[in-house]
C-alpha positions as CSV (number, residue, x, y, z in Angstrom):
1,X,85.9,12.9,-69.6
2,X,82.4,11.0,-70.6
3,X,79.4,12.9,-69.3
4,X,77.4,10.9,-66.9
5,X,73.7,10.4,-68.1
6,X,72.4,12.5,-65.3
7,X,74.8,15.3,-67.3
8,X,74.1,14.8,-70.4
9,X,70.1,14.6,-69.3
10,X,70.7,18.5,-67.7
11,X,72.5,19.2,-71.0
12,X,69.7,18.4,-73.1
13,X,66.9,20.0,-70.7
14,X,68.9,23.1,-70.0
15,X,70.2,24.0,-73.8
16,X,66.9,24.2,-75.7
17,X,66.1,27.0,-73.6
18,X,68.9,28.7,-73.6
19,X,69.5,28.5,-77.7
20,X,65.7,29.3,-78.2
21,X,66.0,32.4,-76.0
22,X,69.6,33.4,-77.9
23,X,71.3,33.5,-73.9
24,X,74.0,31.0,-75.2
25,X,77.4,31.8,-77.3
26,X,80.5,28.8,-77.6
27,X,82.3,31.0,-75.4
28,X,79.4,29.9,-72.0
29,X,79.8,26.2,-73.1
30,X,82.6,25.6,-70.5
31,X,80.2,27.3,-68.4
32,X,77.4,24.9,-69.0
33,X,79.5,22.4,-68.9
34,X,80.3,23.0,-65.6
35,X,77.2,23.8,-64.5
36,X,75.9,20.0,-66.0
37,X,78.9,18.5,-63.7
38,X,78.0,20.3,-60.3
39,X,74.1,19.1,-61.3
40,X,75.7,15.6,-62.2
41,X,77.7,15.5,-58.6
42,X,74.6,16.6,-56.3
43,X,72.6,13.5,-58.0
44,X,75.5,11.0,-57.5
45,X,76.2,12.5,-53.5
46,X,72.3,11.9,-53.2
47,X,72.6,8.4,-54.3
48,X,75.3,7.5,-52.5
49,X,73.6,9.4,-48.9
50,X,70.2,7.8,-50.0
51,X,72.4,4.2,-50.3
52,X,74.5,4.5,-47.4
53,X,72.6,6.5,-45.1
54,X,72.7,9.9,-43.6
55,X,75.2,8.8,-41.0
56,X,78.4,6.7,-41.1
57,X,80.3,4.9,-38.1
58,X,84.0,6.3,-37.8
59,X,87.0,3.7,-37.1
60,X,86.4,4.8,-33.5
61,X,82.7,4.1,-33.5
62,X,81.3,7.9,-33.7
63,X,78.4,8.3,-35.7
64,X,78.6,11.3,-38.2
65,X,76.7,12.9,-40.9
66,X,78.0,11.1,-44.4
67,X,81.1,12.8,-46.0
68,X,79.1,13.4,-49.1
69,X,77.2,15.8,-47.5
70,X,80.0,18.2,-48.5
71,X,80.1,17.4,-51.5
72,X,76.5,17.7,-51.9
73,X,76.2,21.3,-50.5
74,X,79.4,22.0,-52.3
75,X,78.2,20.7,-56.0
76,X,74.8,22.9,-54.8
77,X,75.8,26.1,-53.9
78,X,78.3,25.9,-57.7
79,X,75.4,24.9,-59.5
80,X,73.1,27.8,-58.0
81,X,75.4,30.1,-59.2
82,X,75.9,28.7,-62.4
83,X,72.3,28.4,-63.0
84,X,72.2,32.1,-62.6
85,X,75.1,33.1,-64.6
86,X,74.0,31.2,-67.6
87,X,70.4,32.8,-67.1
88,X,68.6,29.3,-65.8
89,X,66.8,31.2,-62.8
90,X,63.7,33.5,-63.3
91,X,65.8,36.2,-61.5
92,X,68.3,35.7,-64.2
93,X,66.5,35.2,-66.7
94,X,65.0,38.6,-66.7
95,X,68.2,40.2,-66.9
96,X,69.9,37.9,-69.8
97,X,71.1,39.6,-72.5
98,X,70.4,38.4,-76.4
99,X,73.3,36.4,-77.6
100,X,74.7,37.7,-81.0
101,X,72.8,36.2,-83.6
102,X,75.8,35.0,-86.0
103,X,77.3,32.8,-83.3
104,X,76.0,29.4,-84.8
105,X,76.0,27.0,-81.8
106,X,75.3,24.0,-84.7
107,X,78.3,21.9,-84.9
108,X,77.7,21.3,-80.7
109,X,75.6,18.6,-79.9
110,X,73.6,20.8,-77.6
């Protein structure tokens, strides 16, 4: 799967911090990478609520609130609590441990 550029922008903004603080090992990358895709999906539902508006006509002629809504909340409440698991919050950050020193994060493109 190719990052979007909204992911790969998170990526970059998120993993300076989290190598110059020593919060990161290779074993949290699936993490972070997870946490760039929920990130990546609340920009894209935005888009597409911002594009298509908040409301959306059924076959039956109902208005109701835009199916990416769910998605939105979804991708938001997942990257919340990845944010805090990986030490992103200033809650979290507080309580992050030191990553061992030897684990060499320079072969990722992070």
């Amino acid at each position: 799967m190719v990052a979007s550029r909204s992911e790969s922008g998170v990526a970059a903004r998120c993993s300076g911090g989290l190598r110059e603080r020593r919060t990161i090992t290779k074993a949290d990358l699936p993490t972070l990478e997870s946490y760039c895709l929920a990130c990546g999906l609340v920009r894209s539902s935005q888009k597409l609520i911002a594009a298509e508006g908040e409301l959306v006509v059924t076959t039956r002629g109902e208005k109701k609130r835009h199916p990416a809504h769910q998605t939105l909340f979804q991708a938001l409440t997942e990257s919340r609590r990845l944010a805090a698991e990986l030490g992103l919050t200033p809650a979290s950050r507080n309580k992050a441990a030191l990553a061992a020193v030897d684990d060499d994060l320079s072969d990722f493109d992070l």
